[in-house]
mmCIF file of the C-alpha atoms, coordinates in Angstrom:
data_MODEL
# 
_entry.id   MODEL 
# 
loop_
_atom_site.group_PDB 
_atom_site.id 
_atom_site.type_symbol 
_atom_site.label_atom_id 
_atom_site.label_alt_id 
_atom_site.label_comp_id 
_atom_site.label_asym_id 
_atom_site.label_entity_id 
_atom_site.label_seq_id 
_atom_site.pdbx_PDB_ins_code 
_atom_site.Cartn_x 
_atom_site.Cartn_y 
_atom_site.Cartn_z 
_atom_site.occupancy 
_atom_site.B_iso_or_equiv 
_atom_site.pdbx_formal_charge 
_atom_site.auth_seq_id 
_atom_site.auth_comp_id 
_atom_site.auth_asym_id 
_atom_site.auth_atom_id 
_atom_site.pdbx_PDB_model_num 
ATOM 1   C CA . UNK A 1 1   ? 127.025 132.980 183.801 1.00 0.00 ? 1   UNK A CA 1 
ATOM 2   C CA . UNK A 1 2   ? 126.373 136.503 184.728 1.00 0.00 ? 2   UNK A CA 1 
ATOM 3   C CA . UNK A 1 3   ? 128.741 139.246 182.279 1.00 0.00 ? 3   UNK A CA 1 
ATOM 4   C CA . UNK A 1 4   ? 130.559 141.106 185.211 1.00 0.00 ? 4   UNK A CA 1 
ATOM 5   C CA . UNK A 1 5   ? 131.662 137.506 186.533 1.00 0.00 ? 5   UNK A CA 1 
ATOM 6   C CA . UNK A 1 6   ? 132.915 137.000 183.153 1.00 0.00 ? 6   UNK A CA 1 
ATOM 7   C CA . UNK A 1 7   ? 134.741 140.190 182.552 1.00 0.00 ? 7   UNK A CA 1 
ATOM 8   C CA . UNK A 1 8   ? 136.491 140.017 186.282 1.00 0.00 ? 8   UNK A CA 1 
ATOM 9   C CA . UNK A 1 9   ? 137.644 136.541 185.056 1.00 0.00 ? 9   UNK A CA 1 
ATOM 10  C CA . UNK A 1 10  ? 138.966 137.674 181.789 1.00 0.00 ? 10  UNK A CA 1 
ATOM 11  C CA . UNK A 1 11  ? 140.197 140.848 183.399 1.00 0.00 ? 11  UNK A CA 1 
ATOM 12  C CA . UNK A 1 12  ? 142.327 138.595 186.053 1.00 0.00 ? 12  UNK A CA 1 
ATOM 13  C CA . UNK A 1 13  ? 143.097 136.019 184.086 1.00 0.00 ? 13  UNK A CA 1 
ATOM 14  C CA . UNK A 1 14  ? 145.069 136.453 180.569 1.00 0.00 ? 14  UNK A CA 1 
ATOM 15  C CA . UNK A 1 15  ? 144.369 132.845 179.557 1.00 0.00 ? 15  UNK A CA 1 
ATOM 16  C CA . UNK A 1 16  ? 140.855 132.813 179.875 1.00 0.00 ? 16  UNK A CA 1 
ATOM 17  C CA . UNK A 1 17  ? 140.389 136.076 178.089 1.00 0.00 ? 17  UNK A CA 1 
ATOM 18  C CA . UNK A 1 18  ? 142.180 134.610 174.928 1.00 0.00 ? 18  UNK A CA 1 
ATOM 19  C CA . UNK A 1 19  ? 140.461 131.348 175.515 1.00 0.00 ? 19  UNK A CA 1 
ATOM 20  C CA . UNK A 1 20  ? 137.245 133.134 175.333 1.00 0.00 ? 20  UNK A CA 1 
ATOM 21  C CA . UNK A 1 21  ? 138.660 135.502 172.064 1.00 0.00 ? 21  UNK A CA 1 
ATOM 22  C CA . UNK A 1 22  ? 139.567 132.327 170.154 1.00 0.00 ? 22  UNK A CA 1 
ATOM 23  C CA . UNK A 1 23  ? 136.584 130.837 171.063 1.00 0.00 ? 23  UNK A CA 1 
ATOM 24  C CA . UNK A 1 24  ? 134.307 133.529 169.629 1.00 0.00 ? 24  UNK A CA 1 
ATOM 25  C CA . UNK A 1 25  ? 136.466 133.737 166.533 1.00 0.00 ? 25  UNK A CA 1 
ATOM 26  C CA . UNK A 1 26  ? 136.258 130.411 165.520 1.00 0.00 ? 26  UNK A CA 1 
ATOM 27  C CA . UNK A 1 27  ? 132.081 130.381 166.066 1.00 0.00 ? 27  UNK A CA 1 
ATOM 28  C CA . UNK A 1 28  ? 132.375 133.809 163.957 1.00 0.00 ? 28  UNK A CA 1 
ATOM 29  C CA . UNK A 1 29  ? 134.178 132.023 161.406 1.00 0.00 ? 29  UNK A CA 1 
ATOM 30  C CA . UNK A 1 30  ? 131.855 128.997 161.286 1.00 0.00 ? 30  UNK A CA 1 
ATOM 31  C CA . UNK A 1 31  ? 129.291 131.156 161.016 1.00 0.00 ? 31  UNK A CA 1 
ATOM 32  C CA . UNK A 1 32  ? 130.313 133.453 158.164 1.00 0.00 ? 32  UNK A CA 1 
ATOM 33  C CA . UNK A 1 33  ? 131.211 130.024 156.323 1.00 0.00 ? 33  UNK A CA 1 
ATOM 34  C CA . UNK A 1 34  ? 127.896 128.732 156.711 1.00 0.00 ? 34  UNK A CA 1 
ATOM 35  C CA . UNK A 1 35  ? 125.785 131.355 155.402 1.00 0.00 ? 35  UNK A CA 1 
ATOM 36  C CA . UNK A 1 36  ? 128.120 132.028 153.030 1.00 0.00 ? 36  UNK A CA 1 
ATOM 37  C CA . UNK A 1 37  ? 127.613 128.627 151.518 1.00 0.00 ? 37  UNK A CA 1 
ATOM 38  C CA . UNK A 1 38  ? 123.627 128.920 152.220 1.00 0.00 ? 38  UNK A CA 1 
ATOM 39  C CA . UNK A 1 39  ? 124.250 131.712 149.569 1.00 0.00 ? 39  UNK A CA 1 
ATOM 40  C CA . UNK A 1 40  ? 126.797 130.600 147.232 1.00 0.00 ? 40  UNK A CA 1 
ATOM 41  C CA . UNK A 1 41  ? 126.438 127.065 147.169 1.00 0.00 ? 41  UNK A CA 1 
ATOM 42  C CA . UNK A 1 42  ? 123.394 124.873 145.827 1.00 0.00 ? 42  UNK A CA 1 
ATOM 43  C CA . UNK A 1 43  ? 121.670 122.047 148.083 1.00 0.00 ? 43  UNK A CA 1 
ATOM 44  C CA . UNK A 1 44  ? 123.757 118.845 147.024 1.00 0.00 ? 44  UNK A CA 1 
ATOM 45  C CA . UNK A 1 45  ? 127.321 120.993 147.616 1.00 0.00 ? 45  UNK A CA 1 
ATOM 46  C CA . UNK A 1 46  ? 126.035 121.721 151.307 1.00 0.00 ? 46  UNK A CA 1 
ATOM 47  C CA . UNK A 1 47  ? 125.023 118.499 151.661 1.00 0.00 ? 47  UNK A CA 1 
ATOM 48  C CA . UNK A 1 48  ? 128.518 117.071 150.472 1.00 0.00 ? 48  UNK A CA 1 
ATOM 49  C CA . UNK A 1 49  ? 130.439 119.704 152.282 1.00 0.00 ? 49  UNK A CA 1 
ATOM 50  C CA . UNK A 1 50  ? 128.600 118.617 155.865 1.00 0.00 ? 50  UNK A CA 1 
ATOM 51  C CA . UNK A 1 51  ? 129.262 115.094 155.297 1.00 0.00 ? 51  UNK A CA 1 
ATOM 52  C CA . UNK A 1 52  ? 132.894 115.820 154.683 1.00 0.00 ? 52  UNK A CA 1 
ATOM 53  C CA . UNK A 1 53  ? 132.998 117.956 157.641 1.00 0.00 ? 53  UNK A CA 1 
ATOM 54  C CA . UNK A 1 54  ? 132.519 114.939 159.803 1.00 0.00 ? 54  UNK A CA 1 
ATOM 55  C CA . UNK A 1 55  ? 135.006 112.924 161.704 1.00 0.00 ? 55  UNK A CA 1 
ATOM 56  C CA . UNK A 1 56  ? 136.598 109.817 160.076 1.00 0.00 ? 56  UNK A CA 1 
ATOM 57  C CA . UNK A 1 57  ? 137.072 106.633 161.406 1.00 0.00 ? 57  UNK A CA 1 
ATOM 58  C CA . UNK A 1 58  ? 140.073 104.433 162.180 1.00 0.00 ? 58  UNK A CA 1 
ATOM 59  C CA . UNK A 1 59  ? 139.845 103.374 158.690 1.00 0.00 ? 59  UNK A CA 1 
ATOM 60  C CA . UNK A 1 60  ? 139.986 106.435 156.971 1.00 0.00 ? 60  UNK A CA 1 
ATOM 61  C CA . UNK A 1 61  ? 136.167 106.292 156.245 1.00 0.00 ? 61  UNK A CA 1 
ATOM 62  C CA . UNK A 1 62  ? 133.288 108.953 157.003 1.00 0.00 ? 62  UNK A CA 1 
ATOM 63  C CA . UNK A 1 63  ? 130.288 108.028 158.898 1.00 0.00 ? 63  UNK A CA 1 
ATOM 64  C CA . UNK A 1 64  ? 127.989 110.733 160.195 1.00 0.00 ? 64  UNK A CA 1 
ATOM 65  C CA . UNK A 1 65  ? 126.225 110.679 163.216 1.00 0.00 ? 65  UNK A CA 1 
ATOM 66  C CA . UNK A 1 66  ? 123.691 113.590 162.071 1.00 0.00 ? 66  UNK A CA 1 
ATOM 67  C CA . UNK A 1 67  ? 120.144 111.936 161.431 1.00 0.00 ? 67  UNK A CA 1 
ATOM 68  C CA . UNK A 1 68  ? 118.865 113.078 158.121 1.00 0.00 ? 68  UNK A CA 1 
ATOM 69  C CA . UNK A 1 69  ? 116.549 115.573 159.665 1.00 0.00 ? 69  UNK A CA 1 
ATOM 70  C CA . UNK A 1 70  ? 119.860 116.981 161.429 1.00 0.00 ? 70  UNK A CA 1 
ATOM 71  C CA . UNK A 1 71  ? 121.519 117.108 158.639 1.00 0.00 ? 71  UNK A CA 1 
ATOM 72  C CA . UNK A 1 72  ? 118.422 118.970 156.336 1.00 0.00 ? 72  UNK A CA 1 
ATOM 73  C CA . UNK A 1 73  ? 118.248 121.228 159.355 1.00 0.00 ? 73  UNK A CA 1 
ATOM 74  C CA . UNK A 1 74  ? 122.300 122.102 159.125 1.00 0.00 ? 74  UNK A CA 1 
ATOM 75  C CA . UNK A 1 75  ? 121.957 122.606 155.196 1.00 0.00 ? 75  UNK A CA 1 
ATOM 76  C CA . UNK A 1 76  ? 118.877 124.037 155.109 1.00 0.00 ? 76  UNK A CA 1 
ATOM 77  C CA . UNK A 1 77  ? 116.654 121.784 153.027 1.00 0.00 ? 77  UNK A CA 1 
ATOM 78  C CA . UNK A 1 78  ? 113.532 119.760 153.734 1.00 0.00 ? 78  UNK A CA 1 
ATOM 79  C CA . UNK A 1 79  ? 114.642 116.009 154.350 1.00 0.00 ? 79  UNK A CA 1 
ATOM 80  C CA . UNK A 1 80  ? 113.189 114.356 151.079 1.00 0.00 ? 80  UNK A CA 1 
ATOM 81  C CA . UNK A 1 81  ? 115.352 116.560 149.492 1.00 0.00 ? 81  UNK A CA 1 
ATOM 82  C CA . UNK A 1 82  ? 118.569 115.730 151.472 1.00 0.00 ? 82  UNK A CA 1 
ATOM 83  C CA . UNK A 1 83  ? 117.452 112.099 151.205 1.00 0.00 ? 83  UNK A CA 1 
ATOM 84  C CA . UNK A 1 84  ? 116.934 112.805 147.359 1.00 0.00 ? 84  UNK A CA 1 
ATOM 85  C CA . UNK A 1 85  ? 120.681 114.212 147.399 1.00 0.00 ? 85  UNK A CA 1 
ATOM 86  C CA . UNK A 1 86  ? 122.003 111.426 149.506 1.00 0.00 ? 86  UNK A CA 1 
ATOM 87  C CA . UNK A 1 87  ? 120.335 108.946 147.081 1.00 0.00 ? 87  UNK A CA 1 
ATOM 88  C CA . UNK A 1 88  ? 122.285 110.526 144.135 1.00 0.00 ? 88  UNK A CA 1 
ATOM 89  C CA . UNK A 1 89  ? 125.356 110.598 145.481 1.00 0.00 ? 89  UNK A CA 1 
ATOM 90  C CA . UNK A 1 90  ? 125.009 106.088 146.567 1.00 0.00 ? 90  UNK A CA 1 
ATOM 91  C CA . UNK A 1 91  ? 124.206 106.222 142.725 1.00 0.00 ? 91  UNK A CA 1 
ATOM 92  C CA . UNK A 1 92  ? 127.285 108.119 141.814 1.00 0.00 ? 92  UNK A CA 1 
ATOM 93  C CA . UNK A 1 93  ? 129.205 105.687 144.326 1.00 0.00 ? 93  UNK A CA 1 
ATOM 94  C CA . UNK A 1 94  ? 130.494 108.466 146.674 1.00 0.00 ? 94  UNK A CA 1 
ATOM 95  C CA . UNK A 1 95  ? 128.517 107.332 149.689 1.00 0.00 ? 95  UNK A CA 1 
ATOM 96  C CA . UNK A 1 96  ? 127.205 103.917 150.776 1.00 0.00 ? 96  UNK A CA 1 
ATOM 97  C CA . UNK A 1 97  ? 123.794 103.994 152.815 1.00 0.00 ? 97  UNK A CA 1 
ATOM 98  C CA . UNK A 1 98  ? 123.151 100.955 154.523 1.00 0.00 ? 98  UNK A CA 1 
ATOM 99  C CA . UNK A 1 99  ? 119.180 101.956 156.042 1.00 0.00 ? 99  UNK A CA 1 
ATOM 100 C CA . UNK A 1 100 ? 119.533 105.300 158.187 1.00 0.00 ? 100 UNK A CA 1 
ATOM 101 C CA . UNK A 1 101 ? 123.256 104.674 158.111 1.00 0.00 ? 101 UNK A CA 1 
ATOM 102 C CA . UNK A 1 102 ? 125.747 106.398 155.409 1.00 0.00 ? 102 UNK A CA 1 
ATOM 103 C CA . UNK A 1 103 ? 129.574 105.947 155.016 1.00 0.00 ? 103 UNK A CA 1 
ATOM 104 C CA . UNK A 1 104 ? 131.374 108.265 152.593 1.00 0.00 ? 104 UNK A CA 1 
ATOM 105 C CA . UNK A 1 105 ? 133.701 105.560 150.708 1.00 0.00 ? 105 UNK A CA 1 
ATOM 106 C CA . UNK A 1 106 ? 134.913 108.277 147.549 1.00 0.00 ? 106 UNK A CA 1 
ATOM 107 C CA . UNK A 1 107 ? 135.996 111.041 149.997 1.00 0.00 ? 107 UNK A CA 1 
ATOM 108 C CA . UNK A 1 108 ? 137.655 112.681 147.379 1.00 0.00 ? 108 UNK A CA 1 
ATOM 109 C CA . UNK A 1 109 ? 135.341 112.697 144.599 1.00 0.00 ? 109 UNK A CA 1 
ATOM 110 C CA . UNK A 1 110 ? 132.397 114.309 146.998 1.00 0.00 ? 110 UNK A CA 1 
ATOM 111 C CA . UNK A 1 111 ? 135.240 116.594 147.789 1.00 0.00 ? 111 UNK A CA 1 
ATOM 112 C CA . UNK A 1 112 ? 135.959 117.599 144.281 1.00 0.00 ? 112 UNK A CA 1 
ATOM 113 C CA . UNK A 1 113 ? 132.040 118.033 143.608 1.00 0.00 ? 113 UNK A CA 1 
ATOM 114 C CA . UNK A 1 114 ? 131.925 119.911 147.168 1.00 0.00 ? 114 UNK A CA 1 
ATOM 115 C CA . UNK A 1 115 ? 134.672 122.611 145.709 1.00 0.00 ? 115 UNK A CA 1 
ATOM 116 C CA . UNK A 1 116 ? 136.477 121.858 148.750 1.00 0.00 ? 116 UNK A CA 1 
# 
C-alpha cells in the first residue's frame, strides 16, 4: 500500500492510526526480545523459549507446528544442532518427539531451564 494512502487513513481515522502504533510496537518489541536473546541466551534456552512460545492445546499440552528447519532458522542454529537440543531435552523428559512431531509434556521444567 502506497505511504500517502496510509497517512490520509491514519490522518482520518483515529482507530487505524493506533491500530497501526500498537501494531509496530509490539513487532518492535518482538524484535528487541529476539536479538536480545540471540545475544544473551545460549542455543538450547532459545530453543526452549520458542517451543514455549507456542500455542497449547485443549489439553494443556505444547505442540509446535514449526518444522525443525523453521525452528533452527527462528533460533539461529543449524538443524543438527536444534535436533541435537531437542534430543536432550526427550532425554531429560521435557519434550516427547514422536518422528518429526514434538509435544512439550514438562512445560514448566523447560520453562525453568528457559529463565522464563
Amino acid at each position: 500500500m502506497p505511504r500517502e494512502i496510509i497517512r490520509h487513513i491514519c490522518g482520518r481515522e483515529l482507530t487505524a492510526r493506533h491500530a497501526l502504533l500498537r501494531s509496530i510496537a509490539a513487532n518492535l518489541r518482538r524484535l528487541t526480545e529476539a536479538t536480545s536473546d540471540l545475544v544473551f541466551l545460549d542455543l538450547r534456552r532459545r530453543v526452549a523459549k520458542v517451543l514455549l512460545s507456542q500455542p497449547r492445546g485443549e489439553d494443556g499440552l505444547i505442540r509446535p507446528q514449526v518444522s525443525r528447519e523453521e525452528l533452527a532458522h527462528q533460533v539461529g542454529g543449524s538443524r543438527p544442532s536444534v535436533n541435537a537440543t531437542l534430543r536432550g531435552f526427550e532425554r531429560r523428559g521435557w519434550i516427547q518427539m514422536h518422528g518429526r512431531p514434538v509435544t512439550v509434556t514438562q512445560a514448566a521444567a523447560l520453562s525453568r531451564f528457559a529463565g522464563t
